[in-house]
Backbone as a ProteinNet text record, in pm:
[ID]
protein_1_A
[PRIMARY]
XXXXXXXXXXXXXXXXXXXXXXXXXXXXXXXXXXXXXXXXXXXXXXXXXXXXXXXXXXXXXXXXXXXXXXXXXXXXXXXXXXXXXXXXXXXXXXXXXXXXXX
[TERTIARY]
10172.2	10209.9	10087.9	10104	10035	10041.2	10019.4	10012.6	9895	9980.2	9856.1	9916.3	9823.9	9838.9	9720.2	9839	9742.9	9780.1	9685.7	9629.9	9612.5	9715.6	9734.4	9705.2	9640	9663.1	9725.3	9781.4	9851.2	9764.4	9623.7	9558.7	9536.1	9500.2	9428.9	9368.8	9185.2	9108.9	9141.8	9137.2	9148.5	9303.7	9424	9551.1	9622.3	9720.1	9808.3	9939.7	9910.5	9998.1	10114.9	10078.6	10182.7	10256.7	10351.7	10419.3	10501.7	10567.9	10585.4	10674.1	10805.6	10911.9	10843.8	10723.4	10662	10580.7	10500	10423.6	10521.8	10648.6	10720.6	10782.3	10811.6	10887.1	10770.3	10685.5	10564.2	10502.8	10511.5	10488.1	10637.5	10741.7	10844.5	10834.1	10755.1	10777.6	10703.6	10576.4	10454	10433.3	10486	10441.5	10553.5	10508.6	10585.6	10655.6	10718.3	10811.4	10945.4	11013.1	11175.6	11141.1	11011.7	10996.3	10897.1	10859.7	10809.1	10833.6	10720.3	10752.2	10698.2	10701.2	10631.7	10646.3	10523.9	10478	10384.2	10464.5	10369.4	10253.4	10134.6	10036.2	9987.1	9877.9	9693.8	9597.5	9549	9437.7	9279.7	9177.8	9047.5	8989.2	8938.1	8908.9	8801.9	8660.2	8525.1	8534.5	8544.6	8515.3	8669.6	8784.4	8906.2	9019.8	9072.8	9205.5	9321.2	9388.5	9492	9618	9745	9869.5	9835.7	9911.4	9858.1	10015.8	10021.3	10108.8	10072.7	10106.7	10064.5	10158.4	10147.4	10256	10211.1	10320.4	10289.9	10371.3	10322.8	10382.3	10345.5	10469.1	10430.3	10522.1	10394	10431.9	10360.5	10417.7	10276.3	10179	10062.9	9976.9	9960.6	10057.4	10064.8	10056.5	10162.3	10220.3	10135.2	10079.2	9957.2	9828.2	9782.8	9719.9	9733	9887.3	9921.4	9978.9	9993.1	9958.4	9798.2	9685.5	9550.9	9557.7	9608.9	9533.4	9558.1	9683.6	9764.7	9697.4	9644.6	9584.6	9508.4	9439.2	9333	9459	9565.5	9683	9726.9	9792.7	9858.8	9767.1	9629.8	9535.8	9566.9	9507.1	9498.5	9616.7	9775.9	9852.7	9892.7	9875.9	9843.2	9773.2	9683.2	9564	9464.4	9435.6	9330.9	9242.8	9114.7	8993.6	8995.4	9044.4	9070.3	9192.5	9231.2	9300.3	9264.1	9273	9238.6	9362.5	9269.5	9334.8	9330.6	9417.3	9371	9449.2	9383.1	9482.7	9425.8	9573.7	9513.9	9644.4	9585.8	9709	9789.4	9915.3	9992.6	10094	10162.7	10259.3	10417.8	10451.3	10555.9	10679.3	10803.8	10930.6	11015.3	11160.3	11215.3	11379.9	11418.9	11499.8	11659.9	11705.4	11867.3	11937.9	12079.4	12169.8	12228	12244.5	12318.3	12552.6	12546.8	12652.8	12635.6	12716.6	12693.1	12756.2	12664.1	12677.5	12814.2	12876.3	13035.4	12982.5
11364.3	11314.2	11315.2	11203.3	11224.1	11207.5	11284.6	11273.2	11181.7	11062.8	11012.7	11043.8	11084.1	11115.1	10993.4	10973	10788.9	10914.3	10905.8	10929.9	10787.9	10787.8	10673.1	10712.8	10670.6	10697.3	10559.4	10652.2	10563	10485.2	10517.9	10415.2	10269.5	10206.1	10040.5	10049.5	10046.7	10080.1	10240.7	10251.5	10345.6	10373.6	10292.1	10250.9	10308.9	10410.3	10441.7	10322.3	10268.5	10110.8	10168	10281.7	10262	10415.8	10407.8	10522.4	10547.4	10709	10696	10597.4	10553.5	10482.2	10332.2	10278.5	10205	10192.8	10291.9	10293.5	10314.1	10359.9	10424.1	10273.5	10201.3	10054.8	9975.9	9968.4	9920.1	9915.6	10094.1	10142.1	10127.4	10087.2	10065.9	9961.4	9844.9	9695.6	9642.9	9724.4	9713.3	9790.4	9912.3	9980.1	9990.5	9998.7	9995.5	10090.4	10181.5	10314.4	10311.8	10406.8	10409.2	10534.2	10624	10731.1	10805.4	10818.3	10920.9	10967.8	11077.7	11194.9	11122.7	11122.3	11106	11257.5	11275.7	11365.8	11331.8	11347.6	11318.1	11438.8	11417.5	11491.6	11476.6	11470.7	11469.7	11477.9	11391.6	11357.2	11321	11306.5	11288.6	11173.1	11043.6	10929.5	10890.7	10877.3	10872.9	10958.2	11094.3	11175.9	11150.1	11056.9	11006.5	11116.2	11255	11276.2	11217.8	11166.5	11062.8	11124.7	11111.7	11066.9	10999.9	11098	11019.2	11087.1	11014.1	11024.5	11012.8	11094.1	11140.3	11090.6	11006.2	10946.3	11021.5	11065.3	11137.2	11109	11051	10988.9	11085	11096.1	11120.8	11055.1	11049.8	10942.3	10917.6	10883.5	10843.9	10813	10782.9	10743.4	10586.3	10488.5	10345.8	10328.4	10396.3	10382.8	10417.8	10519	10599.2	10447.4	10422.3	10297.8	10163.7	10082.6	10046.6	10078.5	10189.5	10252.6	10235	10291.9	10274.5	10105.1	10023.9	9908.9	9852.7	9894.7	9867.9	9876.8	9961.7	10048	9955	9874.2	9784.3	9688.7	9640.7	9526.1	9595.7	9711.3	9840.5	9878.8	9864.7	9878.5	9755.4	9680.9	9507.9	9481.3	9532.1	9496.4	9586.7	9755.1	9787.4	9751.5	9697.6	9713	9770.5	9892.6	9983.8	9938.4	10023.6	9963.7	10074.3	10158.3	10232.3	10359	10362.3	10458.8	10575.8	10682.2	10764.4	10796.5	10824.8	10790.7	10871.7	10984.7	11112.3	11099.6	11103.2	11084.5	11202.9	11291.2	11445.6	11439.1	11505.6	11573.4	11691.5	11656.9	11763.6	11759.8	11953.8	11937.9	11970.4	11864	11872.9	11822.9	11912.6	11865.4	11837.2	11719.5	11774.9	11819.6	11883.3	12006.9	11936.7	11880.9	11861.3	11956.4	11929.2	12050.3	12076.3	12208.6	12321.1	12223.2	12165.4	12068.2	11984	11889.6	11731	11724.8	11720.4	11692.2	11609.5	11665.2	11598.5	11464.5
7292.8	7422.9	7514.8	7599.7	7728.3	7832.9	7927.1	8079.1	8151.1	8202.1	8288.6	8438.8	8504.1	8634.4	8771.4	8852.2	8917.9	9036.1	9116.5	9284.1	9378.4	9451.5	9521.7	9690.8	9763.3	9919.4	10005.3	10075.7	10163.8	10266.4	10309.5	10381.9	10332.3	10416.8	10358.9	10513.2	10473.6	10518.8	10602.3	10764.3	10846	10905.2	10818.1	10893.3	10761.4	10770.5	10726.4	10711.1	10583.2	10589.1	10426.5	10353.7	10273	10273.4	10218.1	10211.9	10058.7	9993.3	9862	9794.2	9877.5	9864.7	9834.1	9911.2	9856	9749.6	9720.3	9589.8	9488.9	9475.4	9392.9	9341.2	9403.9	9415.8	9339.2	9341.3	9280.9	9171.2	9132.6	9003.8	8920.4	8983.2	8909.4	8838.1	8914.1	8902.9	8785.1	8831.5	8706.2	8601	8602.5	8461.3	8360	8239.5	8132.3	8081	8173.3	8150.6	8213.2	8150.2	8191.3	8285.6	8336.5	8421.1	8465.1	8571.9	8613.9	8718.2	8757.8	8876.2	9008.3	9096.3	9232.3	9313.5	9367.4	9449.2	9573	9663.1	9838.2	9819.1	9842.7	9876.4	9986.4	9969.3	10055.6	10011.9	10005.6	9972.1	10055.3	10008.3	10075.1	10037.2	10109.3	9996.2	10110.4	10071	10162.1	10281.3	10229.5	10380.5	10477.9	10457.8	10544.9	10448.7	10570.3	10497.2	10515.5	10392	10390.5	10290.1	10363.5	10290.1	10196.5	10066.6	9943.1	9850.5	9740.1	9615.6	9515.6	9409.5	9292.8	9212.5	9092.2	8989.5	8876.5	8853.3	8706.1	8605.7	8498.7	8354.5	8189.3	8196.3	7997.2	7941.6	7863	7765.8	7603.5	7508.7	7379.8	7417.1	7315.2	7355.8	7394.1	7335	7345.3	7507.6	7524.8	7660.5	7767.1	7739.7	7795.8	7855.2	7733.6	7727	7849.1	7820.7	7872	7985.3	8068.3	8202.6	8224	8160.2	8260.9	8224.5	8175.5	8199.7	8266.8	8331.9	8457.7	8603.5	8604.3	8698.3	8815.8	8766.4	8824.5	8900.8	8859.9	8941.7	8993.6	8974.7	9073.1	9178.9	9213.4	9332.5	9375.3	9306.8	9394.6	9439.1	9396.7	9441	9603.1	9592.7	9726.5	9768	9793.4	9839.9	9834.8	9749.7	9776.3	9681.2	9704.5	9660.8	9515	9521.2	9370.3	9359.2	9249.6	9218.3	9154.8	9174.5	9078.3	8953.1	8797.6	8688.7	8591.6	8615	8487.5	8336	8226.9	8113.7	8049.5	7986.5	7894.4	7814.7	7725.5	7618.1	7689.9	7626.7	7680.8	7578.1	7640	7483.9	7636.1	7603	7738.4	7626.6	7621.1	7607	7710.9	7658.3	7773.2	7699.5	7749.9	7731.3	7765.7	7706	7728.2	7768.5	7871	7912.5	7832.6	7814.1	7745.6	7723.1	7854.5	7860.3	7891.4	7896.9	7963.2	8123.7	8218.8	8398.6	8384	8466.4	8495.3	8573.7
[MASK]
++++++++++++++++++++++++++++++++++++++++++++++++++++++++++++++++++++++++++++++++++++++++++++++++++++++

């Protein structure tokens, strides 16, 4: 398995123009998964601290793949001039309930 992790900020240029509900809507539209995590942060991008969101995906490695190649239309489509793009191995299960949620 792998975790790719995208660093998104909410500026375009000096103007706080996006927010997570938007990037989240976005990365829905374009990437090739049934899931991931979103996390509001903060971030630093040229010396500017900015509202930022963290997408976090696991996934095979195919998938993995086809997430960074994504990466470059997922900027151009916010707007920003880059994303940051971490890909690592990880040994992540996920754990079914003990019952089935009413």
């Amino acid at each position: 398995m792998q975790k790719v992790t995208l660093s998104i900020g909410h500026n375009i240029g000096n103007i706080e123009a996006l927010d997570t509900a938007t990037i989240c809507a976005t990365v829905t539209e374009l990437m090739p998964v049934d899931g991931y995590t979103a996390i509001p942060c903060l971030g630093m991008w040229q010396g500017m601290a900015e509202k930022s969101t963290r997408i976090e995906f696991v996934v095979d490695e195919q998938d993995a793949a086809a997430i960074v190649v994504r990466v470059p239309e997922l900027a151009a489509r916010l707007n920003q001039e880059a994303i940051m793009c971490e890909v690592a191995p990880v040994n992540v299960s996920f754990i079914a309930a003990a019952t089935v949620a009413a």
